[in-house]
C-alpha positions in Angstrom: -88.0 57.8 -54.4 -90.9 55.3 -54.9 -94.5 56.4 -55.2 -95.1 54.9 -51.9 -93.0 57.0 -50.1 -93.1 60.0 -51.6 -97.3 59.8 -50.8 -96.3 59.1 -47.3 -93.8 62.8 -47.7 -96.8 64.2 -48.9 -99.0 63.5 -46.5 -96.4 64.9 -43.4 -95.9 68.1 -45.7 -100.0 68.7 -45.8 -100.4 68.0 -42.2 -97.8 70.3 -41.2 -99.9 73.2 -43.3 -102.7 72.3 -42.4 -102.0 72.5 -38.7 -99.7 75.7 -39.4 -102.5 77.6 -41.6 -105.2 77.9 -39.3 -103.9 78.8 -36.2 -101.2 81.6 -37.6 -104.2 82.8 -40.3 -107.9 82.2 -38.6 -108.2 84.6 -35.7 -111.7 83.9 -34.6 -113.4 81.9 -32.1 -114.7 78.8 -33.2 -114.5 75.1 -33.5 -113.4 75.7 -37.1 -109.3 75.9 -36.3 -109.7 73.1 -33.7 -111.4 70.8 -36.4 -108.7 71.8 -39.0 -105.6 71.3 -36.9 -106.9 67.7 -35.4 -107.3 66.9 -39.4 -103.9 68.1 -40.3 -102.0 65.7 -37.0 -104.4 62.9 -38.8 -102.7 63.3 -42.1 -99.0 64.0 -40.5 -100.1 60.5 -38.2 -101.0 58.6 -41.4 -97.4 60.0 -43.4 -95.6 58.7 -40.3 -96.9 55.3 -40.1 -96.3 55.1 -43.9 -100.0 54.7 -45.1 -98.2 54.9 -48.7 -96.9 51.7 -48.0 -99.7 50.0 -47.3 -102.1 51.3 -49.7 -100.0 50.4 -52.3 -98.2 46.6 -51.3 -94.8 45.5 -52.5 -95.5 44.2 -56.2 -93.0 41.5 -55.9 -93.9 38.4 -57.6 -91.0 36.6 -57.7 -89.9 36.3 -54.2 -88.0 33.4 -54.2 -85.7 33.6 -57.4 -85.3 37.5 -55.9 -83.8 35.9 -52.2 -81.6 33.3 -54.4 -80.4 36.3 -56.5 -79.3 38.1 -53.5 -78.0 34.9 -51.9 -75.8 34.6 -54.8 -74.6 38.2 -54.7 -73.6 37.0 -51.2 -71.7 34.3 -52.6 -69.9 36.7 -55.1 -68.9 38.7 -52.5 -67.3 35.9 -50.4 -65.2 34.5 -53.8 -63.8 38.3 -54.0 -62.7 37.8 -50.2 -60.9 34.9 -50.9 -59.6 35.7 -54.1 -58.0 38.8 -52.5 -56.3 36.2 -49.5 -55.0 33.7 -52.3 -57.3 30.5 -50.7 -58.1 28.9 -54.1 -59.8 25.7 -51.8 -62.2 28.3 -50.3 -62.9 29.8 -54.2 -63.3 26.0 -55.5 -66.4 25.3 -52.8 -67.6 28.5 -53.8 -67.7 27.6 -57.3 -69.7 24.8 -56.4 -71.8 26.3 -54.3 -72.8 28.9 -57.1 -73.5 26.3 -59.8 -75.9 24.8 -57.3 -77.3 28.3 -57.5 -77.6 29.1 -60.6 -79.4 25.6 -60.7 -82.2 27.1 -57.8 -82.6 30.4 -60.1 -83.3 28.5 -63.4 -85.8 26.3 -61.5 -87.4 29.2 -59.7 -87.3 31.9 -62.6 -91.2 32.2 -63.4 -92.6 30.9 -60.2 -94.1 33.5 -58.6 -94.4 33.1 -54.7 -91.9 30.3 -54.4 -89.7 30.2 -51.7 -85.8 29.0 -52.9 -83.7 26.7 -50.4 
C-alpha cells in the first residue's frame, strides 16, 4: 500500500470515529456533537475523494521510457502467443518490432517528461 493511499484509509477510519464518538458518548445539548460530526463527514469526504493522492502527486519522472517499457512488455506478451501457435513470420515482425524498441528506451532512458512514439 502506498503512502498515498494508506493517508486517504486514514482519513475514512478518523471520520468514521469521529462521527461515531460524539453522538454514542456526548449526551448533552449543544452545538458541540453537531460541530464534531459535520468535521468527521469532512475528513471521511476528503479519504473518499483520495485527498492522499493529490497532496502527494505521482513522482514519475520518466514517463515516456516507463510507456515504452510497458509497450514492450506488450510486445513480449504477443511473441509468447505466437510462439505457443508455431507462426515463426508473426515472431520475426515481432523481433523487429522490439529492436526498434529497445532503440526508443535507450534514446529515452534519462529524459524525464518525454513522451516515446
Amino acid at each position: 500500500m502506498s503512502i498515498r493511499s494508506a493517508i486517504d484509509q486514514i482519513l475514512i477510519v478518523a471520520g468514521v470515529v469521529v462521527i461515531v464518538t460524539p453522538v454514542a458518548i456526548i449526551e448533552e445539548e449543544s452545538w458541540t456533537p453537531l460541530i464534531i460530526v459535520l468535521f468527521g463527514i469532512l475528513l471521511v469526504g476528503l479519504g473518499v475523494y483520495s485527498i492522499g493522492h493529490r497532496l502527494l502527486p505521482d513522482r514519475r519522472v520518466y514517463i515516456g521510457l516507463r510507456a515504452e517499457v510497458e509497450y514492450f512488455i506488450q510486445l513480449v506478451r504477443r511473441v509468447n502467443t505466437h510462439a505457443l501457435r508455431n507462426e515463426a513470420d508473426a515472431i520475426e515482425l515481432l523481433r523487429t518490432e522490439m529492436k526498434e524498441s529497445v532503440d526508443r528506451m535507450i534514446s529515452l532512458a534519462g529524459k524525464p517528461g518525454e513522451l516515446g512514439r
